[in-house]
C-alpha positions as CSV (number, residue, x, y, z in Angstrom):
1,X,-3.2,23.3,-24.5
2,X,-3.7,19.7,-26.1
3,X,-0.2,19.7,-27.8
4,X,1.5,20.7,-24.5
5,X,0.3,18.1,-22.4
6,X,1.2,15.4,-24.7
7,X,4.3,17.1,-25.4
8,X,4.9,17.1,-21.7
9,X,4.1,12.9,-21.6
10,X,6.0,11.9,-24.8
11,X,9.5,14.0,-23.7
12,X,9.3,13.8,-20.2
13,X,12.4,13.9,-18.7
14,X,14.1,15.1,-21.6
15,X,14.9,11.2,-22.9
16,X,13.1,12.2,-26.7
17,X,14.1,15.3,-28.3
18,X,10.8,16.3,-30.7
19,X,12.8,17.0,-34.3
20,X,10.4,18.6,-37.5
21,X,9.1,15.6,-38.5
22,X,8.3,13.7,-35.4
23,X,6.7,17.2,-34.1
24,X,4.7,17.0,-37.3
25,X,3.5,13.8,-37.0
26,X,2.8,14.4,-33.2
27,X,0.5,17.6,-33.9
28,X,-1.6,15.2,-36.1
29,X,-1.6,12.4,-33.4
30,X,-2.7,15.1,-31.1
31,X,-5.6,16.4,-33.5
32,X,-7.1,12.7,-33.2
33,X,-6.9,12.5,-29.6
34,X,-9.9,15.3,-30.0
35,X,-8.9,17.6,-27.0
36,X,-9.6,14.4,-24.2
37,X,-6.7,15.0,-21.5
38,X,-6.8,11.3,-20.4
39,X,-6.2,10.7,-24.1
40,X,-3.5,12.8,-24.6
41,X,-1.6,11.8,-21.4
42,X,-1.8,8.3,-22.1
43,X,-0.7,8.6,-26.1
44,X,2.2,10.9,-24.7
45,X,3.2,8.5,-22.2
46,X,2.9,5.7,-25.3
47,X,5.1,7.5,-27.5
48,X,7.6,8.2,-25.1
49,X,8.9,4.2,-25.0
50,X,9.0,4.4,-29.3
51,X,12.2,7.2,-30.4
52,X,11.7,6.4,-34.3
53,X,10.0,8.1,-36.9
54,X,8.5,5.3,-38.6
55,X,6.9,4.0,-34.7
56,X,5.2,7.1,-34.6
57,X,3.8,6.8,-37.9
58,X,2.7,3.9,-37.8
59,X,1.2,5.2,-34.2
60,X,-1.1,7.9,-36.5
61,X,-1.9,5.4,-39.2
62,X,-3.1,2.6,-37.0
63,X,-6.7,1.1,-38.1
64,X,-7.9,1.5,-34.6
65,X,-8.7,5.3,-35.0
66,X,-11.5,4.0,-37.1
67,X,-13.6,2.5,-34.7
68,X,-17.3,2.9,-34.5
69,X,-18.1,6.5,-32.9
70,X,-20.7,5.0,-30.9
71,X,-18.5,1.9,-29.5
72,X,-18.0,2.9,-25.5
73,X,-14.1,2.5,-25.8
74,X,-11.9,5.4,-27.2
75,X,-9.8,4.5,-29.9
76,X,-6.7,6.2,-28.7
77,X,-6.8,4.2,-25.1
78,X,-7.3,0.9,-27.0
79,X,-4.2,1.6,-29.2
80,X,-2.5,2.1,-26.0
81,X,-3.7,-1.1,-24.5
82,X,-2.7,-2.9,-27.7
83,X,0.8,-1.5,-27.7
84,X,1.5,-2.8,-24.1
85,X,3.6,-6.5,-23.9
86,X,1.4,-9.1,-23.0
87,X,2.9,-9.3,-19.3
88,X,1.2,-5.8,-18.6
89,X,-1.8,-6.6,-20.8
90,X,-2.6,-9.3,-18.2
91,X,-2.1,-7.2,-15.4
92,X,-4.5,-4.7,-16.7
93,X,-7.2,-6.4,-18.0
94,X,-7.1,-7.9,-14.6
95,X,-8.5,-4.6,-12.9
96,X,-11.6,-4.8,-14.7
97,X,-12.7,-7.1,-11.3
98,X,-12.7,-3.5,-9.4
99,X,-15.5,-1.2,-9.5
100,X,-14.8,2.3,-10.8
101,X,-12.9,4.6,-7.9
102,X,-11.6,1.9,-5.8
103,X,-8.4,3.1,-4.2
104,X,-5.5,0.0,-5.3
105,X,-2.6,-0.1,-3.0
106,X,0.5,-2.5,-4.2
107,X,-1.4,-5.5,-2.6
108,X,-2.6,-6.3,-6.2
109,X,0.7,-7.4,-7.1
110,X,0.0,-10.1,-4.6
111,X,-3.1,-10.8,-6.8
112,X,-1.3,-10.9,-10.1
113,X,1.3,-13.6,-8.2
114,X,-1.6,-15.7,-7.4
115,X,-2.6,-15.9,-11.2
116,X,1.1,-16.4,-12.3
117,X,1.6,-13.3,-14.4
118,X,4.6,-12.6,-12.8
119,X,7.3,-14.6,-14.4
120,X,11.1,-14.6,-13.6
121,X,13.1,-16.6,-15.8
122,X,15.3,-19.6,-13.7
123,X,14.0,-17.6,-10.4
124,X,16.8,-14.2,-11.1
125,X,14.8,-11.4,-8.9
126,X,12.1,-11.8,-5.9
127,X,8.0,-12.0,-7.9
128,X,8.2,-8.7,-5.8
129,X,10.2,-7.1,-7.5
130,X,8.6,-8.3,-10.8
131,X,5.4,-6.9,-10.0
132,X,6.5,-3.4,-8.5
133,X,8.2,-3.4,-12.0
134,X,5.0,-4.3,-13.9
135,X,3.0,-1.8,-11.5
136,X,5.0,0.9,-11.9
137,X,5.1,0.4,-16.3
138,X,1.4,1.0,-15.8
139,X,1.6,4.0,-13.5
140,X,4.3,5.7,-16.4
141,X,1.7,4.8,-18.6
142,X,-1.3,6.5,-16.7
143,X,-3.2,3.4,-16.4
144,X,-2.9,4.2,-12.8
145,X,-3.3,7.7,-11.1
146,X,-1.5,8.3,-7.7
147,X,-3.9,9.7,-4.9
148,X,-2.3,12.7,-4.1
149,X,-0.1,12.3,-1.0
150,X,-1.7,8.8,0.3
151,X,0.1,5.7,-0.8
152,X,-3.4,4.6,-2.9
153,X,-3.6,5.0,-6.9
154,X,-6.9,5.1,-9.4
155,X,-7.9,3.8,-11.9
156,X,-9.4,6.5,-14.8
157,X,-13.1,5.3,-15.1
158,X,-12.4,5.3,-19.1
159,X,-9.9,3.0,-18.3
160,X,-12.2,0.9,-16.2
161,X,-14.0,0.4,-19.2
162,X,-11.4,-0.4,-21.4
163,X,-10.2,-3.0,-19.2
164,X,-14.1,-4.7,-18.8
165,X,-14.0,-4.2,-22.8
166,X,-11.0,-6.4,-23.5
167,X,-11.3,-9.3,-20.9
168,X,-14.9,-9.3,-21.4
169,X,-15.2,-13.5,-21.6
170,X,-12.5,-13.7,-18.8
171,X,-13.6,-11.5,-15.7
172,X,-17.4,-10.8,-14.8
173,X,-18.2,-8.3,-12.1
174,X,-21.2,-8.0,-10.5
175,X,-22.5,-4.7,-10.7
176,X,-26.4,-4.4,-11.8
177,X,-26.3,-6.9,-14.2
178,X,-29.2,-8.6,-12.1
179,X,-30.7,-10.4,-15.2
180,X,-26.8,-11.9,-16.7
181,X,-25.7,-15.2,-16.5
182,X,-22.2,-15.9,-15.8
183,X,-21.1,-17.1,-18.9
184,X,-19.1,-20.2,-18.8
185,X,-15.8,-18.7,-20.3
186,X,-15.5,-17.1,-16.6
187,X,-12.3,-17.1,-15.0
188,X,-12.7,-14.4,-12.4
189,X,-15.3,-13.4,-10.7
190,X,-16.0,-10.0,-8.4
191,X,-18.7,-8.9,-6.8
192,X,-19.3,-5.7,-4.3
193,X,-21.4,-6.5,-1.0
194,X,-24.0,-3.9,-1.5
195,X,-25.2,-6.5,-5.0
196,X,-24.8,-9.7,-3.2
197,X,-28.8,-9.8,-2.1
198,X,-29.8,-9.4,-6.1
199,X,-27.6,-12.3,-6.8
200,X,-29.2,-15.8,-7.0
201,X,-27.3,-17.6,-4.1
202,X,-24.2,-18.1,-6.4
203,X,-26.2,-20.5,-8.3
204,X,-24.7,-20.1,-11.7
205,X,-21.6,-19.5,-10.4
206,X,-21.3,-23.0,-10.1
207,X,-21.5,-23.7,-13.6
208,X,-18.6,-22.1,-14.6
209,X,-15.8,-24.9,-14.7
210,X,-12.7,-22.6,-15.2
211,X,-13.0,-20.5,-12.2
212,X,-9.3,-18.6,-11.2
213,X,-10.5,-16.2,-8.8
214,X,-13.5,-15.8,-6.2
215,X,-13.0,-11.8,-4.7
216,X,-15.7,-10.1,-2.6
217,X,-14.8,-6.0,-3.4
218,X,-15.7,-4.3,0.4
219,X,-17.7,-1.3,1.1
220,X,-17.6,0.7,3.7
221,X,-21.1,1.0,4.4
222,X,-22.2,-2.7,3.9
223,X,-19.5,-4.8,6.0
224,X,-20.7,-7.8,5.9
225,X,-22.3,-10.2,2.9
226,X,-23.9,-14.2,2.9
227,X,-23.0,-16.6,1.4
228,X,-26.1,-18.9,0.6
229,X,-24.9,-22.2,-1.2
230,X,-23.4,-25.1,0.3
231,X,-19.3,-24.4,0.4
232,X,-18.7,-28.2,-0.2
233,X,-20.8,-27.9,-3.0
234,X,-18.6,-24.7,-4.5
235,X,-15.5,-26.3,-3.9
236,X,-16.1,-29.7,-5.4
237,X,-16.7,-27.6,-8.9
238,X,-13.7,-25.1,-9.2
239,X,-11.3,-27.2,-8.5
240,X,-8.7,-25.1,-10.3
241,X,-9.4,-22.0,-8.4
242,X,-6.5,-19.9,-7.2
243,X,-7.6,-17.4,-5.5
244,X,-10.3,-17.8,-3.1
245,X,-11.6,-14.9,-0.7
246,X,-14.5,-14.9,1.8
247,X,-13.5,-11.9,3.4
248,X,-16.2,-10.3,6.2
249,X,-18.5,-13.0,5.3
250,X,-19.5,-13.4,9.0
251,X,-21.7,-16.1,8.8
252,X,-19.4,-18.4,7.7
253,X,-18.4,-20.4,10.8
254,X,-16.7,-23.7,9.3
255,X,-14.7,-24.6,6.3
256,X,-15.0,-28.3,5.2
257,X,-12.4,-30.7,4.7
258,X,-12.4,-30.8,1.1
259,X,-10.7,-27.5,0.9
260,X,-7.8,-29.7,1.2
261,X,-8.6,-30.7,-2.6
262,X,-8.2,-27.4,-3.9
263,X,-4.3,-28.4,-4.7
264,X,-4.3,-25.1,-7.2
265,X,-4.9,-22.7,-4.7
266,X,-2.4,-19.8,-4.1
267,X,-4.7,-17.6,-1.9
268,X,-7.3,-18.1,0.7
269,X,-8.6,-15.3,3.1
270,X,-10.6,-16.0,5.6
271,X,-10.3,-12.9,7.5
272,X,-13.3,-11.2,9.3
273,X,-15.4,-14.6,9.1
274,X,-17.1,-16.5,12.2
275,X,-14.1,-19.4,11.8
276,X,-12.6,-20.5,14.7
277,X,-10.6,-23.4,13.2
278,X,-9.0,-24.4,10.1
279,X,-9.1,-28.3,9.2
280,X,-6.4,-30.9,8.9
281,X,-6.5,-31.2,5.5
282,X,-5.1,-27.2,4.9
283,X,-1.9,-28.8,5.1
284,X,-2.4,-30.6,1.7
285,X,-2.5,-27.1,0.0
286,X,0.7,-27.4,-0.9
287,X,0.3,-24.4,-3.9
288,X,-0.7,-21.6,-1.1
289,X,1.4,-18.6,-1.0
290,X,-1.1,-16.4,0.7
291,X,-2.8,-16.9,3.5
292,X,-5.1,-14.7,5.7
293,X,-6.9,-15.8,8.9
294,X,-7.3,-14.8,12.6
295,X,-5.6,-17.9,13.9
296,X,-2.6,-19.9,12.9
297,X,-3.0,-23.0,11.5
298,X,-1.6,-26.3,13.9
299,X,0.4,-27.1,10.6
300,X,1.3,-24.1,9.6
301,X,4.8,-25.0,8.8
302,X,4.0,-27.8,6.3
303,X,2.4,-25.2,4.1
304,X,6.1,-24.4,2.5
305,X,5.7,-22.5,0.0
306,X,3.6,-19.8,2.2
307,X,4.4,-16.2,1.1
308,X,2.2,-13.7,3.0
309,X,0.7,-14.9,6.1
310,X,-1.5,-12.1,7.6
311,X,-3.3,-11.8,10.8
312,X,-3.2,-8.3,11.2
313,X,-6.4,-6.1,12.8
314,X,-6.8,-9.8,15.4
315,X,-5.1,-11.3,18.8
316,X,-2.6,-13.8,18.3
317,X,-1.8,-15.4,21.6
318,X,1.3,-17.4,20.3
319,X,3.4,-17.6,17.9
320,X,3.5,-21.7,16.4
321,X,6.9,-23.0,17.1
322,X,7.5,-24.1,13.4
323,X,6.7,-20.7,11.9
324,X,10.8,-20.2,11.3
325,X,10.8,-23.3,9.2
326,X,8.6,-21.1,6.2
327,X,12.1,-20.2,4.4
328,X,10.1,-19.0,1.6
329,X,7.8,-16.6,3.9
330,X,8.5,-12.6,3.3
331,X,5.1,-10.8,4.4
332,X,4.9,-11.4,8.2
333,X,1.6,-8.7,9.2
334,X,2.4,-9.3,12.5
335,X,4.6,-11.0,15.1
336,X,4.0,-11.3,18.8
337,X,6.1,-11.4,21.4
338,X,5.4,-14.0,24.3
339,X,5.4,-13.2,27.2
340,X,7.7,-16.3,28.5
341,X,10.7,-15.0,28.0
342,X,12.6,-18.9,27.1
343,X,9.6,-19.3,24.3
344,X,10.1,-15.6,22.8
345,X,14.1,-16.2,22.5
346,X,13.2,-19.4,20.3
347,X,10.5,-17.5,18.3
348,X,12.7,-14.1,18.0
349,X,15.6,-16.6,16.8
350,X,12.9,-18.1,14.4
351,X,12.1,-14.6,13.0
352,X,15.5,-13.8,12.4
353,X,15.7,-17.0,10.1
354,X,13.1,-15.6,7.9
355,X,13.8,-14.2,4.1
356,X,11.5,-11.3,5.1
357,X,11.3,-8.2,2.0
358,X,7.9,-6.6,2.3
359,X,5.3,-5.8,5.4
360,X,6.6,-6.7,9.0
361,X,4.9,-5.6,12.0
362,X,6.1,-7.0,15.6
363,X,4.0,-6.5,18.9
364,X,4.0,-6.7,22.7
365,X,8.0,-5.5,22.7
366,X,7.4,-5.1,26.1
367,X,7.7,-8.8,26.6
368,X,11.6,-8.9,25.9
369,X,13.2,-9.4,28.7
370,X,16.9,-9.0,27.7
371,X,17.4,-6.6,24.9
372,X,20.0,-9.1,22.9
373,X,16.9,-11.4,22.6
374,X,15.9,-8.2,20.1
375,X,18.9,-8.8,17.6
376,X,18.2,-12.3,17.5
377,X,14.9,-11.4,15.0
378,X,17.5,-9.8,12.6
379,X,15.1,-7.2,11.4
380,X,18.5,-5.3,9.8
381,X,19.5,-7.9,7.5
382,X,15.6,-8.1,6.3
383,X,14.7,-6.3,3.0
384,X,11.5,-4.9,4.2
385,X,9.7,-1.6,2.9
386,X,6.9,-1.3,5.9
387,X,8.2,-1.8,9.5
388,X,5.8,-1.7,12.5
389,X,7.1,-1.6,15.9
390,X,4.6,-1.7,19.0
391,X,4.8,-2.2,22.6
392,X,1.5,-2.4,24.6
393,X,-0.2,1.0,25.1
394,X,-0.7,0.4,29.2
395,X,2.8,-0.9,29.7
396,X,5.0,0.6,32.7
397,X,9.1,0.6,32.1
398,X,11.1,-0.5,34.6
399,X,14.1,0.6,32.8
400,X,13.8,3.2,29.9
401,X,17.7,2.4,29.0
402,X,16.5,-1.5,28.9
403,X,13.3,0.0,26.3
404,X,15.9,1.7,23.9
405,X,18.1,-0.8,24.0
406,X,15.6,-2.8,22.8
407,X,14.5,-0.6,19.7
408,X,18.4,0.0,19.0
409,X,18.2,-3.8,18.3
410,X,15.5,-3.7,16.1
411,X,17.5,-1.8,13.7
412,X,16.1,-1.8,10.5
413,X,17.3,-2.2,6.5
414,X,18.8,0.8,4.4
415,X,15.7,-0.4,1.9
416,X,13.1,0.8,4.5
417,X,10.2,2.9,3.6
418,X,7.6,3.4,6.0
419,X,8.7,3.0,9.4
420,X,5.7,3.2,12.6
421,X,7.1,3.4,16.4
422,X,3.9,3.2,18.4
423,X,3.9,2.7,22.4
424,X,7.8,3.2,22.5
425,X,9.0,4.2,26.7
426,X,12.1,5.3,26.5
427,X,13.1,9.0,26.9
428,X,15.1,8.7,23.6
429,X,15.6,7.4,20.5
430,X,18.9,5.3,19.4
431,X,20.7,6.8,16.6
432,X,19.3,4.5,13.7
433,X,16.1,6.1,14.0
434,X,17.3,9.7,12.1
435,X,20.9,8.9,10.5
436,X,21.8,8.1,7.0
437,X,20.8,4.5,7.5
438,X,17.2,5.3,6.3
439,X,18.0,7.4,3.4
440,X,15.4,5.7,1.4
441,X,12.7,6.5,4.2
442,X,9.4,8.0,3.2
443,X,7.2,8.3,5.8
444,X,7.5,8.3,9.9
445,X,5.1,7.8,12.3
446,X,6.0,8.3,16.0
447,X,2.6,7.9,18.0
448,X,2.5,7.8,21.5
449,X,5.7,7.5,23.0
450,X,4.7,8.9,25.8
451,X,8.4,9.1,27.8
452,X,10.0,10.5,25.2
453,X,11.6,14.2,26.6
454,X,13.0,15.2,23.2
455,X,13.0,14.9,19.6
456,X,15.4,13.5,17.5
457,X,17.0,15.5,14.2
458,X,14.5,13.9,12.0
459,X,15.0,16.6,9.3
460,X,18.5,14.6,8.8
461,X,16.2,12.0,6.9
462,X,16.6,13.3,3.5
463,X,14.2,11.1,1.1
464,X,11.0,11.6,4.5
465,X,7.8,12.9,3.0
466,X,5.4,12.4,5.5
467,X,6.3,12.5,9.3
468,X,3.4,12.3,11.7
469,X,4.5,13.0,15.5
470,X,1.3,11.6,18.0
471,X,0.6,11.6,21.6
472,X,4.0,12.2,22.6
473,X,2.9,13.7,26.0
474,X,7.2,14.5,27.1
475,X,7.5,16.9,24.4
476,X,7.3,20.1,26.1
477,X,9.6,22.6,23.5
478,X,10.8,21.4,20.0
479,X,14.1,23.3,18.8
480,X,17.4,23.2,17.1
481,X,18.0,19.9,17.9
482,X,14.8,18.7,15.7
483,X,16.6,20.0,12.4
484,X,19.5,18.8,12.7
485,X,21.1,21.1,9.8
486,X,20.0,24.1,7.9
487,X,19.0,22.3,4.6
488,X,16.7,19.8,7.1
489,X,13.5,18.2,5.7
490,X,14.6,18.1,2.5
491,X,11.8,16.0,0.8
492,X,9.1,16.6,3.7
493,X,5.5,17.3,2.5
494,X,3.3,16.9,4.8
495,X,4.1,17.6,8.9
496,X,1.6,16.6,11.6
497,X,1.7,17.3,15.2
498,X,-1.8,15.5,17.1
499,X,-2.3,15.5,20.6
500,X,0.5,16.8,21.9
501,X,-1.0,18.0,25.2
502,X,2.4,19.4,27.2
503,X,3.8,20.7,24.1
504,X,4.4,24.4,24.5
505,X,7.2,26.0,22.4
506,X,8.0,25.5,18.7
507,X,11.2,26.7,17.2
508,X,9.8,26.9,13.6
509,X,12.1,27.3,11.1
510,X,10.4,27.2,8.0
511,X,13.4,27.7,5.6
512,X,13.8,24.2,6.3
513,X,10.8,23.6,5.1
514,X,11.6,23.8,1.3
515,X,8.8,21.1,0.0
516,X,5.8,21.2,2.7
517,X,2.6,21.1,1.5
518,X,0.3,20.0,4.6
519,X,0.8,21.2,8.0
520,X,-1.3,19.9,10.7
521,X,-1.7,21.1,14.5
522,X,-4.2,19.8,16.2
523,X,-5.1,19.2,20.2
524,X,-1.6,21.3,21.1
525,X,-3.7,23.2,23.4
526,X,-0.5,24.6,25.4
527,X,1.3,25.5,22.3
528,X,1.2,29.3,22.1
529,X,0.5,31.2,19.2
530,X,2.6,33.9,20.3
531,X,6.1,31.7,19.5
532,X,4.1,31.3,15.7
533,X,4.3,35.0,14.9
534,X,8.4,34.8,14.6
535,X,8.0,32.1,11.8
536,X,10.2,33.2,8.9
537,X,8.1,33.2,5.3
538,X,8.1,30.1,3.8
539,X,10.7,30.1,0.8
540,X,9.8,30.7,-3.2
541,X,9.8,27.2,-4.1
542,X,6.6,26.9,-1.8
543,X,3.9,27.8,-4.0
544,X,1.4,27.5,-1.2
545,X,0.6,25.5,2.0
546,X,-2.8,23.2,4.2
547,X,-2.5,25.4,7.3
548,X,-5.0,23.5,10.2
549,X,-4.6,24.3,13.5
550,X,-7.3,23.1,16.2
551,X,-7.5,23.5,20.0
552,X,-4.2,25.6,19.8
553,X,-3.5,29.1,21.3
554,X,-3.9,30.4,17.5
555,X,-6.3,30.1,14.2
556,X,-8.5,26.8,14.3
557,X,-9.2,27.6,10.4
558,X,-7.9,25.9,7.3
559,X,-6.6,27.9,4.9
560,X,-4.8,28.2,1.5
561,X,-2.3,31.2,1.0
562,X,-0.1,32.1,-1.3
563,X,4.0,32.5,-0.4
564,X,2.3,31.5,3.4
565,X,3.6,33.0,7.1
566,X,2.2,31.2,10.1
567,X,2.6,34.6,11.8
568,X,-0.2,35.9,9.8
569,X,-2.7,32.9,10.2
570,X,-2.3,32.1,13.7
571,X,-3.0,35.8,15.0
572,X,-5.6,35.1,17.1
């Protein structure tokens, strides 16, 4: 069993053909990896980047095997560490500020930017792009683990440790160790909310000269934290810090002017805090690519180099007027759209000027007035990967044709990943939303469109793997026309249909269904069972399938079967 998962790692996709000698050499690899599958995994996955016979070799004869048997780090995972470039080695050790099982989404690229370990030489390719290389290195490597079908990834907990064990005079995370000074070699610092009242007020933190990074690590079941030193005091010794959180510390209510002389800074969130105002001097931070905050800033625009600005979760009444002149700006977490219609031209026209490639989210579409105003944003010639597109929940159309209009304007990029259409009042959707246009398109979420009479052929969408369909109160029968070819849904995983309360009739062809995993039903309660029963079986390649159906005229059960027939499980 040991030899074939390593086998399985080291000539995975058929790019190393094992001959005699390298197979021998392998089995003897595999004999030191002593059964651990972690191990063997990460060795294979090592030995996949290194074809020669004298790299494996030297692989098996490496001094590292020896260590200690009682030191806490496994030899194998360090000689994996060791053989990584240095770029990835940073990027790693890095992780060791995040308790064991925290979920990382790609936003820790962002924190690897703010730390400059993302390098492109005479500015080539987008820091981006950099680190979603960098990230994904470490995920062929099993450093990271993906989290089934969310978009979150692991850490192993032995590799948690191996990352505390090689940047242990670099990062310090508090976690227990109640009685440990910081030691001065510090340059990042961590702590999880639920240790914060065992710590002394930060006092030692103080000490430590060479401070890089200042990260509270949330928990869902303690919110909120204190900080109980003077902030003045803090900022006029780590002077060099660059990133800088106070997230959900909700008793801070000011930040004092000398923030303004933390010229290093590259990220400062201040989201989830009592702050209602940002002083003059945040314009002298001249460094700051991230920002996070419930408020814009009055000079927002003199903060040039600003790459993520997020607001997201809060109420933005206006947009600033300047906000187009950020021509190095490409996370936007959310734009609203004002309600005079002369002021949202301008700001729509100052969106479309933007360099956007990553998160974009626009609100209160209701607000546009004449549907060209929509193009002027530009979302199409934007690179972005997330796309968010919301009109307010309680809003009225006048015209439906004026409301698709508006969304065929908001056409997105080919690059497009996860697209969200929430409030949406037309009847139908314009053509972009299910054409070849999105053929890199992974997941869908339509949620409550409430005018909408029919489905479009999603199943034309050939890379979707996780289309969720909410609220959608119009939808009385889905057929043919939600297919849109025999071979539809391709790539599909995981289908969800919530609260779908005039929904009656499904159509379900399930030959269509070659890849599903997860099917969800749930508050249909006019859909009738009866129409289930005619499902064809699911096909070969379906090895088995999440049935859950609740307040539906059939099962409310979830159950796993084997080869699975809806017929059978929604008999009653």
């Amino acid at each position: 069993h040991g030899w074939k998962v390593f086998e399985n790692h080291a000539i995975k996709d058929g790019d190393l053909e094992l001959n005699d000698e390298l197979m021998k050499v392998g089995r003897r690899i595999v004999e030191k990896c002593k059964g651990l599958p972690l191990v063997l995994k990460t060795i294979g996955c090592l030995l996949r980047t290194k074809s020669s016979i004298s790299d494996w070799k030297s692989i098996f004869e490496s001094d590292i095997w020896e260590l200690p048997e009682h030191n806490e780090i496994i030899p194998a995972l360090f000689l994996s560490y060791r053989c990584l470039p240095s770029h990835l080695k940073r990027c790693f050790a890095y992780c060791a500020l995040f308790p064991k099982d925290y979920e990382f989404v790609k936003e820790l690229i962002l924190m690897w930017m703010t730390q400059n370990f993302l390098q492109s030489p005479q500015q080539i390719r987008h820091l981006e792009e950099v680190g979603e290389e960098h990230f994904n290195d470490l995920l062929s490597r099993s450093f990271f683990q993906r989290i089934g079908a969310k978009r979150g990834y692991v850490m192993h907990d032995l590799l948690n440790d191996l990352a505390k064990y090689v940047c242990a005079n670099s990062c310090f995370r508090l976690k227990f160790d109640k009685g440990r000074c910081i030691p001065k070699t510090t340059r990042h610092f961590s702590f999880e909310f639920c240790d914060v009242k065992s710590f002394d007020g930060f006092g030692s933190l103080i000490d430590a000269k060479r401070f890089r990074s200042f990260l509270p690590i949330p928990q869902l079941w303690k919110p909120q934290w204190h900080f109980k030193t003077s902030i003045h005091d803090l900022f006029s010794k780590i002077k060099f810090i660059r990133m800088l959180s106070f997230h959900d510390c909700s008793f801070l209510r000011e930040v004092p002017d000398s923030i303004g002389d933390l010229r290093h800074l590259h990220s400062l969130d201040l989201s989830h805090t009592a702050i209602k105002k940002l002083p003059n001097s945040m314009c002298l931070l001249y460094n700051l690519l991230i920002l996070k905050f419930k408020k814009l800033p009055l000079n927002l625009h003199k903060l040039t180099k600003l790459h993520c600005l997020e607001f997201k979760g809060t109420r933005v009444s206006k947009m600033r007027m300047h906000f187009g002149e950020l021509k190095n700006l490409q996370v936007l977490s959310t734009f609203f759209v004002d309600r005079n219609s002369e002021l949202s031209t301008k700001q729509l026209s100052g969106l479309g000027g933007l360099n956007l490639r990553g998160w974009l989210s626009i609100n209160d579409l209701q607000n546009i007035f004449n549907p060209l105003d929509a193009s002027e944003a530009n979302v199409k010639d934007k690179h972005l990967v997330h796309l968010e597109l919301e009109w307010k929940s309680d809003h009225i159309p006048n015209d439906t044709r004026k409301e698709k209009k508006v969304l065929e304007n908001l056409q997105p990029n080919t690059h497009l990943k996860r697209l969200f259409i929430c409030n949406y009042s037309g009847i139908e959707f314009p053509s972009w939303v299910f054409d070849n246009l999105l053929s890199n398109l992974v997941f869908l979420k339509l949620e409550d469109c409430k005018y909408c009479l029919c489905l479009p052929p999603l199943g034309l969408l050939s890379s979707l793997k996780t289309l969720e369909i909410l609220g959608l109160d119009g939808i009385v029968s889905i057929g043919a026309e939600f297919y849109g070819s025999n071979s539809s849904f391709a790539c599909l995983e995981s289908l969800t249909f919530h609260h779908m309360k005039e929904w009656e009739e499904w159509e379900c062809k399930t030959t269509s269904f070659p890849r599903l995993q997860q099917l969800y039903v749930i508050e249909c309660p006019k859909l009738k069972g009866t129409d289930l029963k005619k499902v064809e079986p699911f096909p070969d390649e379906v090895p088995s399938l999440l049935l859950q159906f609740e307040n539906v005229h059939c099962s409310n059960n979830i159950v796993r079967i084997q080869k699975a027939k809806l017929g059978k499980d929604c008999s009653h």
